[in-house]
Every structure is written in structure tokens, then in C-alpha cells.
C-alpha positions in Angstrom: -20.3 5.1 5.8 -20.5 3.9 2.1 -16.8 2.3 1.0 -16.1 5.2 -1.9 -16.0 7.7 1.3 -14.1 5.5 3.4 -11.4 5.1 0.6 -11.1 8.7 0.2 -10.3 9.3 3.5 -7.7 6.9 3.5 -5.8 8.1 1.3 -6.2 11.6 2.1 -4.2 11.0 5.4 -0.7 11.0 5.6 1.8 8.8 6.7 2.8 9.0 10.3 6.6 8.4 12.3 6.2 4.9 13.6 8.4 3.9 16.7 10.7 0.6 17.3 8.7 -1.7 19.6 5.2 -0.2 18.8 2.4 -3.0 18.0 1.1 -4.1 14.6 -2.2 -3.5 13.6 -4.9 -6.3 15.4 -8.7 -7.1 14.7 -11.3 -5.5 14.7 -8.6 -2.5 13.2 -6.9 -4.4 10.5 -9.9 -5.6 8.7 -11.1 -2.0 9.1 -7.8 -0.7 7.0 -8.0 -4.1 4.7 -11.8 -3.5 3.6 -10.9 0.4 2.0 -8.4 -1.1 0.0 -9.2 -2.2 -4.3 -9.2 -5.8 -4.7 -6.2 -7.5 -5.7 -4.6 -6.7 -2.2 -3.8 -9.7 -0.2 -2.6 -10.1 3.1 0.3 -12.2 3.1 1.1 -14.2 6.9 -0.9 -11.5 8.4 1.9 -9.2 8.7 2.4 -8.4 5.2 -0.2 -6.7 2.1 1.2 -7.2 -1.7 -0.7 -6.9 -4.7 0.6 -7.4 -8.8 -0.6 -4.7 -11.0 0.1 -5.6 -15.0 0.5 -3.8 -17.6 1.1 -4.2 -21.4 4.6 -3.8 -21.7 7.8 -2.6 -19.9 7.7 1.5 -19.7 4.3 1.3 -18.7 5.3 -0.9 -15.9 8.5 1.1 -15.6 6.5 4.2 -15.1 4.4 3.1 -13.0 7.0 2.1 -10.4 8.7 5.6 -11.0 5.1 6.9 -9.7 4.8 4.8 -6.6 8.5 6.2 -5.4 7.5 9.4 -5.9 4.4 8.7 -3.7 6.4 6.5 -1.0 9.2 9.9 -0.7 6.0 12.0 -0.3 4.8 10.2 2.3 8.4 8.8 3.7 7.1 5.4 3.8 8.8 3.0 1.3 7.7 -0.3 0.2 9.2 -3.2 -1.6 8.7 -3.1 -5.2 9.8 -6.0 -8.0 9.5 -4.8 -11.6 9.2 -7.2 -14.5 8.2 -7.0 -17.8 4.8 -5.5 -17.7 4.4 -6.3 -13.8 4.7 -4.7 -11.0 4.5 -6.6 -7.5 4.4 -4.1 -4.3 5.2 -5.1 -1.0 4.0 -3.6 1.8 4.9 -3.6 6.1 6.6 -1.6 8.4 10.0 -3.1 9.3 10.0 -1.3 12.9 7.2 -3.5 14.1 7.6 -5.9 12.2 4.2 -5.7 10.8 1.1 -4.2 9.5 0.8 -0.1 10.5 -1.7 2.0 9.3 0.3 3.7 7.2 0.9 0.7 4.9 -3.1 0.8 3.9 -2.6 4.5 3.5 0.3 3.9 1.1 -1.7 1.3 -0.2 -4.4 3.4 -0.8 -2.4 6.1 -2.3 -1.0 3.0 -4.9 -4.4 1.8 -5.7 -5.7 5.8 -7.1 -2.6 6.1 -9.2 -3.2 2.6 -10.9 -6.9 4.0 -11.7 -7.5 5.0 -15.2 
């Protein structure tokens, strides 16, 4: 499967209802979820993705962010976002577990097509 496909089918899922106590993602599946993502995404104490996107000025920035909410209360999965002047810094993990879930790389997946030109 070439990565173009595999990107597409990540973000065409949804996000799913995670439970308390369920298990983060673990190898051979998180570098499954990791590979369909753009570059720029790192993982951060392997429980954790966040990746900058810049932009030239404020209201680009600004509007960005404004697109990712409306994306994370589509999907009902929210991540952490810090907005500066022309950057934008996402946070991703699922609180629950405490971790990495699926649905982070589908949210962060989702991100990555609406920072595409």
C-alpha cells in the first residue's frame, strides 16, 4: 500500500469513544499510525505527538487554530493548542490512557490536510 493511500484512509476515519484504563498504542501499531503522518510530527516521551506549523503573521495563524477546533468538535477529540504570533504548536494524546490512541493520528491526520495548500 503506497503512503498517499494510507494517508487518506486515515483521515477518512473517525474518531472513536476511548475508555478509562484502556492501553496506549504499542509497536508494531504506533509506528504504523506514526509513518501516515506529514513530517514535522514528532513523538514527544512516546506518549505524546506535537508538531509547529508557521505562518506569516497572526490571523493566519489565528485562523488556522479556529480550523483545527472546528475539526477537534467534529471529531470530539480535542488537542492542546498554543498560538503565538505566526505559530501554531498542537499537542496531541489521549488523557484517559494516558497516552497515544489511534484517534490522535487521525486527528493528526485531519490537521495535517487542512495545513496543505
Amino acid at each position: 500500500m503506497d503512503t498517499q493511500t494510507t494517508k487518506t484512509e486515515l483521515h477518512a476515519k473517525m474518531c472513536t469513544p476511548c475508555r478509562s484504563g484502556g492501553q496506549p498504542l504499542a509497536e508494531p501499531e504506533l509506528s504504523r499510525c506514526y509513518a501516515q503522518l506529514s513530517e514535522g510530527w514528532q513523538i514527544l516521551e512516546g506518549r505524546r505527538l506535537e508538531k509547529t506549523f508557521t505562518f506569516k503573521n497572526f490571523k493566519q495563524a489565528l485562523d488556522f487554530t479556529n480550523q483545527v477546533g472546528q475539526l477537534a468538535e467534529r471529531q470530539q477529540h480535542h488537542p492542546d493548542i498554543y498560538l503565538s504570533w505566526g505559530k501554531v504548536v498542537i499537542q496531541l494524546w489521549t488523557h484517559k490512557i494516558g497516552g497515544l490512541h489511534e484517534n490522535d493520528f487521525i486527528l493528526a491526520a485531519g490537521i495535517d490536510r487542512l495545513s496543505q495548500p
